[in-house]
C-alpha positions as CSV (number, residue, x, y, z in Angstrom):
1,X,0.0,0.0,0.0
2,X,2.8,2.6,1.0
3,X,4.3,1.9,-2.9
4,X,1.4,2.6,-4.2
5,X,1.1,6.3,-2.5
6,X,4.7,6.3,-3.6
7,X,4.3,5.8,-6.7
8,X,0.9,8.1,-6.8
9,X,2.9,10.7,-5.4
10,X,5.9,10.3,-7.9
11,X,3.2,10.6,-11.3
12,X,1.8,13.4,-9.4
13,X,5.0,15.4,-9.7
14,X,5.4,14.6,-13.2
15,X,2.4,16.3,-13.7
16,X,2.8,18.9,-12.2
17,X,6.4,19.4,-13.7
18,X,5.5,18.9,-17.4
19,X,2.6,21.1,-17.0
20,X,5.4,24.0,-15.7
21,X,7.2,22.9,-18.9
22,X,4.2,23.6,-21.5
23,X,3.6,26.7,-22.8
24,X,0.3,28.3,-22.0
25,X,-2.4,26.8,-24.1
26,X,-5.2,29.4,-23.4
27,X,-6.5,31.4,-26.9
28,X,-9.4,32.2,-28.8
29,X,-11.6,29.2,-28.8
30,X,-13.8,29.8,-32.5
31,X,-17.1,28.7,-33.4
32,X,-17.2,25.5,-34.4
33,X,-15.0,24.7,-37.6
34,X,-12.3,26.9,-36.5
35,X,-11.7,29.8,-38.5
36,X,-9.8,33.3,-38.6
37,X,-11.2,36.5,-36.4
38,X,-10.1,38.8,-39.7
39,X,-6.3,40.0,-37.6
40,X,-4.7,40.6,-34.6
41,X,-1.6,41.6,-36.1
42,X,-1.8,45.1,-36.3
43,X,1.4,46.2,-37.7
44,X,1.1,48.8,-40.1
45,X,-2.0,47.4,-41.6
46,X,-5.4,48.1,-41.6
47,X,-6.3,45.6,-39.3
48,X,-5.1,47.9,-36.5
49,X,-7.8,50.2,-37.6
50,X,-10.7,47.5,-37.5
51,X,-13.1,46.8,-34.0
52,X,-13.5,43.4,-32.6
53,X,-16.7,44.0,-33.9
54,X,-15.8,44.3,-37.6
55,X,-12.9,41.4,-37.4
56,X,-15.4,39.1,-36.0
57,X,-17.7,39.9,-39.4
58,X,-14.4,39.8,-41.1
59,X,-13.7,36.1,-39.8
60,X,-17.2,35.0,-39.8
61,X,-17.2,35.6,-43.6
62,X,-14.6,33.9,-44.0
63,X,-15.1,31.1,-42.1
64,X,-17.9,29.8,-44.5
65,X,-15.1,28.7,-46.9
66,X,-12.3,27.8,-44.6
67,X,-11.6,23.9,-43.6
68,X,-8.5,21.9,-42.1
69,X,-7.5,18.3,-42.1
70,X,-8.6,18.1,-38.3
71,X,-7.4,14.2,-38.7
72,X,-3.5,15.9,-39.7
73,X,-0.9,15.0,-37.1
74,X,-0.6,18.7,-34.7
75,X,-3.1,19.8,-36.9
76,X,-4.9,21.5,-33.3
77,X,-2.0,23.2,-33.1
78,X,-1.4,25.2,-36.1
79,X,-2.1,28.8,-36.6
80,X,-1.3,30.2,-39.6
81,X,-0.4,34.6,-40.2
82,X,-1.8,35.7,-43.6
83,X,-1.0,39.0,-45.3
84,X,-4.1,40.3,-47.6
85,X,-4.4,42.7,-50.1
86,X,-8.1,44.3,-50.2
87,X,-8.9,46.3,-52.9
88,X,-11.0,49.5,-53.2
89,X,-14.2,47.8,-53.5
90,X,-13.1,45.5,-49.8
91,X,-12.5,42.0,-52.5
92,X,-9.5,40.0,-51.4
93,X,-7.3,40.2,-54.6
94,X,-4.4,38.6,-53.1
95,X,-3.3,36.4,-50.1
96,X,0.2,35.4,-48.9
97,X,1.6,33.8,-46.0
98,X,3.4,35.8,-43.5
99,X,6.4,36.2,-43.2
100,X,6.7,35.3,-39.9
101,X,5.2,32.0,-41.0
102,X,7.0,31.3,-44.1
103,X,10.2,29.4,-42.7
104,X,7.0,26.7,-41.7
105,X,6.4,25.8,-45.3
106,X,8.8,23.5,-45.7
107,X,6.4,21.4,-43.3
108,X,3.9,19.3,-45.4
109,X,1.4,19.6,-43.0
110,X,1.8,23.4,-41.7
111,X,1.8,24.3,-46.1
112,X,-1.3,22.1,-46.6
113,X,-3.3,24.2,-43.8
114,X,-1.6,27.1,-44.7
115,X,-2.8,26.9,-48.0
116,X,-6.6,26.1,-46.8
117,X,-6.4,29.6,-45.4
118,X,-5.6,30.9,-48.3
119,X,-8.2,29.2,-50.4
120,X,-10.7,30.4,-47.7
121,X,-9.6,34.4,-48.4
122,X,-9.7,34.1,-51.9
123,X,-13.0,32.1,-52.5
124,X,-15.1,34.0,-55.0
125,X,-17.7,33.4,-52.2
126,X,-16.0,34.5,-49.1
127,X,-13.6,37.2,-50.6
128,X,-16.0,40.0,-50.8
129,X,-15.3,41.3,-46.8
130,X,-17.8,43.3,-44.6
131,X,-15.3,45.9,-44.5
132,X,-16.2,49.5,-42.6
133,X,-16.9,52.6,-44.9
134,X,-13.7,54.0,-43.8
135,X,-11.6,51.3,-45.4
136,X,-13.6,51.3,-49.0
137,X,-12.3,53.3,-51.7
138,X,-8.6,52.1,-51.7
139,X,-6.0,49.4,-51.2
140,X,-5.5,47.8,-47.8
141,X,-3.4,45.1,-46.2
142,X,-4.8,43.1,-43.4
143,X,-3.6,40.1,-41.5
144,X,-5.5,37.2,-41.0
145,X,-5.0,34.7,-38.0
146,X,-6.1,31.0,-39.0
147,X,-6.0,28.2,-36.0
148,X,-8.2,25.8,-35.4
């Protein structure tokens, strides 16, 4: 009986150790299907210039045309930085990964979702955003954050 408290005690520590050694796993936890919130990389862009509000109708748009291989090794863990260009009329004409992400491309799985997201933001059917009057009428970059 005493080894088994022992050995209780021992797995207990372990525990309690490897969760010390885990990064912190709170974020955004989407809707179901996962999907982008329309940013949250404000550097520059537009996206700095957006509400919560407006990247949540942003993302929600989106969303519709936006899948992952949920079955894909780490696929949970993935998130994904897009750059996009949105023209006058708020269409996304063009979509590239980040390049804080690009060094991950050279994963099969990583450019596989990576390239979902990118699908998603140029799908005649999701491209056209629900962007504010204040960003219509001319070219703007925004980031787009895609994790499951």
């Amino acid at each position: 009986m005493a080894e088994s408290h022992e050995v209780q005690n021992t797995l207990e520590k372990l525990r309690a150790l490897q969760r010390q050694q885990e990064a912190p796993k709170n974020r955004y936890n989407p809707a179901q299907g996962g999907a982008p919130r329309g940013g949250g990389n404000p550097q520059g862009d537009a996206t700095s210039q957006l509400t919560g509000d407006q990247r949540g109708a942003i993302g929600d748009a989106v969303r519709r045309c936006w899948t992952y291989d949920a079955g894909a090794l780490g696929a949970d863990k993935f998130r994904v930085l897009l750059t996009v260009i949105v023209d006058e009329a708020g269409v996304a004409r063009k979509a590239n990964v980040a390049p804080d992400d690009a060094g991950k491309m050279g994963d099969p799985r990583f450019r596989a979702f990576a390239e979902r997201a990118v699908r998603a933001v140029l799908d005649a059917q999701c491209a056209n955003l629900p962007l504010p009057k204040t960003l219509l009428g001319r070219q703007n970059t925004l980031t787009f954050r895609f994790s499951p």
